[in-house]
Steps between C-alpha positions, in 0.01 A plus 500: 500500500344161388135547567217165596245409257234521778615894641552838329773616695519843305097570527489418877822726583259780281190426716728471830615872421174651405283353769680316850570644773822363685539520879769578659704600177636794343216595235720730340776207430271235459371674161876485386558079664209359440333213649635112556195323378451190664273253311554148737678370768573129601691446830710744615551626140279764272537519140462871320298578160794447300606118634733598761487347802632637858530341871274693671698627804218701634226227475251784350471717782676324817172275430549192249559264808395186332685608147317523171259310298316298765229360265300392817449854623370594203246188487419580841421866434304375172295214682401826753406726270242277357352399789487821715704785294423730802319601815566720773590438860292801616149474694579163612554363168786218451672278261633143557870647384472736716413329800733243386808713464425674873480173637864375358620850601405420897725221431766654343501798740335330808513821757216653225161408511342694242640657153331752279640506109598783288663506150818607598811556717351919558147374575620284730670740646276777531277200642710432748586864654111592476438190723747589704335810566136333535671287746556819761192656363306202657669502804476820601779653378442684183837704594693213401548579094859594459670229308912422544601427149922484404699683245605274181165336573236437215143434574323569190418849302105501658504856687509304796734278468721762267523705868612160644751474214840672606660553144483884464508414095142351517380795732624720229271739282142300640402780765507499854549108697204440709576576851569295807819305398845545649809299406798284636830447371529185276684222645797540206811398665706610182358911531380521859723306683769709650748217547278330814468140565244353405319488811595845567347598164183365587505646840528821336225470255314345832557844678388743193189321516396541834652851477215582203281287740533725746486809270206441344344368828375093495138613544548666173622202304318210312725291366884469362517346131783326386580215201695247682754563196490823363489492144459740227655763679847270487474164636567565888514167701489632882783382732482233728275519774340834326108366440534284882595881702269720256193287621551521885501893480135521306353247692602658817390839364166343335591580171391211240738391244431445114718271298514573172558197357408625115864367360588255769204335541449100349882388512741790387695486821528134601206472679128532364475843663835712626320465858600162497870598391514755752273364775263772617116500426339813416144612576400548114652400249485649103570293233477447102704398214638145571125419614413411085903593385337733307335331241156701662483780705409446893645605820374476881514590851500259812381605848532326838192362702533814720456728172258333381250481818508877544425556102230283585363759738107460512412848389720549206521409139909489401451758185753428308588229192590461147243432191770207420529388898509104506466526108413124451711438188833667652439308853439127305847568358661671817412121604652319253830734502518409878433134452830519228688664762462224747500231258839566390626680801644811341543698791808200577647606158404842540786446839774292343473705161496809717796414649717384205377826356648701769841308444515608167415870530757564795780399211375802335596723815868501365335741206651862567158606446283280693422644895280223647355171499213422617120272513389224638365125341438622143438891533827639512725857324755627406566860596768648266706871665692718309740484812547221736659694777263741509192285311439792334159452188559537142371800371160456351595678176773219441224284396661195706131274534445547151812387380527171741117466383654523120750248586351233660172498284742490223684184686133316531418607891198724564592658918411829651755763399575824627729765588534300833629171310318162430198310663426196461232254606447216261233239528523249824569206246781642353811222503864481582641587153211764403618679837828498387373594204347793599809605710766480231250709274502773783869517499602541153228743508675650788809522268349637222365779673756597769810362389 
């Protein structure tokens, strides 16, 4: 190992060990692995502390929209911070970024009026659900707190949200959920699908939520949360038609609908928000990550006019915010991220790129190992079985993610592995021939691993 002159790769892997904690990773095996450290990144590439660079197939954290080493974000964030490093948006206070970055959001997503910020995809969230709930509150219907969540869906790891979140592995060992959620079947053609059409498929999914509906009892309910793709629990693009029959049902049962826009949000499906790509509008909206591509923390929730005028009730304060909502610094360069976005239309590459990506992984179907498919514009995995017949999971104790993770780091591509096989969701300016790239990595990988 041939290390920099500028990073101690030995002496951080020492310090990583004695002192960082690593979500969502196996502590135990992690003291035995190690840490990747990442020292810079320039498009959709990162370079580790030892020279090597790798095509970053995961763009961070589903997040790196705009791809890495924008100098102008970090200019913008500098120019901020020594003008106005910080103030709050509490008691009335404001910011020009702020109000700046609300006002391009009412364009963006013109059926909201007004948008509160957070620092992240599980504040948003837990924003948006406790809304929600103010919503009914104010109206007289304080009943109204149940929340429909999905399973396979991921909202975040707040308490909140982690009750919203219907991956039993995130529930696990953290104490009792917070009540007042039930769940829905995901919309995974591949595992719930018992050989209907299409339309059929949705019609059934259509029917087990007014059967819960009626359950539960409507009066009962505030809202149904969904992400118009679902995505860390396994990249689950809903069938056609699926988001145009869910709405009908909680409209005519006055439920309100949160989009969870946290990964699909700002041009990872084709469209600058997966509403557009699969034409509904929701009543709030959550969003984060590809608002600054991650190169500062922020995140946000949308509400319609109607929302908004019964928040703005004449007799209440709304009692609830963030020390870091509207942070001035992270909203300049929210700004800036979207104004890169729409300068170079990236959601259009995000589409054809998206597409050619698709192409390439359904080659990889012909692998013995490989069950499914699946994503949509550049969000997209591939689910690896033990049996195709049956689609029957590795065992854990094989070790399967770790060993594609092995493989494909060691080929130059950083994805999401685990036992359930690859995901991938590179930057939105990745090109032609780093896609295909990217896929030829993942399938001598493949080969390596499960040949």
């Amino acid at each position: 190992m041939t290390q920099t002159l500028d990073w101690n790769t030995e002496k951080l892997l020492e310090q990583d060990l004695a002192h960082l904690l690593h979500p969502v990773t196996n502590l135990h095996r992690h003291r035995k692995s190690g840490s990747l450290v990442l020292v810079e990144g320039q498009g959709v590439r990162v370079k580790d502390s030892t020279g090597k660079w790798y095509l970053d197939g995961f763009a961070g954290l589903w997040n790196v929209n705009v791809g890495h080493g924008r100098t102008e974000l970090a200019e913008v964030a500098r120019e901020q911070m020594a003008r106005l490093a910080f103030q709050p948006t509490f008691f009335g206070l404001a910011t020009p970024p702020a109000i700046e970055l609300a006002s391009k959001l009412a364009q963006l997503l013109p059926h909201h009026s007004h948008f509160q910020f957070t620092s992240g995809g599980a504040e948003s969230n837990e924003t948006a659900m406790k809304i929600a709930r103010y919503y009914w509150s104010l109206s007289g219907q304080p009943e109204k707190t149940k929340i429909i969540s999905r399973r396979m869906a991921y909202h975040g790891i707040a308490m909140g949200a982690l009750a919203a979140t219907g991956v039993p592995a995130y529930h696990a060992d953290f104490g009792p959920l917070a009540p007042g959620f039930v769940y829905a079947s995901a919309p995974l053609d591949y595992r719930n699908n018992p050989g209907l059409s299409e339309g059929d498929f949705v019609a059934v999914l259509v029917k087990e939520l007014e059967d819960i509906i009626q359950g539960e009892g409507a009066h009962t309910i505030a809202a149904f949360i969904g992400e118009p793709v679902q995505g860390a629990g396994g990249v689950v693009p809903p069938p056609e038609g699926y988001w145009k029959a869910i709405v009908p049902i909680l409209k005519k049962h006055n439920i309100l609908l949160i989009a969870d826009e946290v990964i699909t949000g700002f041009g990872r499906t084709g469209r600058m928000f997966a509403q557009e790509t699969y034409g509904f509008q929701a009543d709030i909206t959550s969003f984060a990550k590809g608002i600054t591509s991650g190169y500062i923390p922020l995140g946000g929730v949308g509400v319609t006019p109607e929302i908004f005028e019964r928040m703005a009730t004449p007799d209440r304060m709304f009692m609830h915010g963030f020390t870091y909502s509207g942070h001035p610094v992270a909203c300049a360069v929210g700004l800036a991220n979207i104004g890169i976005i729409e300068r170079e239309r990236l959601w259009e590459n995000a589409e054809v790129r998206g597409q050619q990506l698709m192409r390439r992984l359904r080659e990889l179907e012909a692998h013995p190992f490989v069950g499914n498919v699946r994503g949509k514009g550049l969000m997209a995995l591939i689910e690896v079985v033990e049996d195709q017949s049956s689609k029957k999971t590795f065992d854990a104790a094989k070790g399967i993610g770790g060993k594609l993770q092995a493989a494909s780091r060691k080929r130059g591509l950083i994805a999401r592995c685990n036992d359930t096989g690859f995901a991938v969701a590179p930057p939105l300016t990745i090109s032609e021939a780093e896609v295909d790239e990217m896929v030829n990595i993942l399938g001598e990988s493949l080969e390596e691993v499960l040949a």
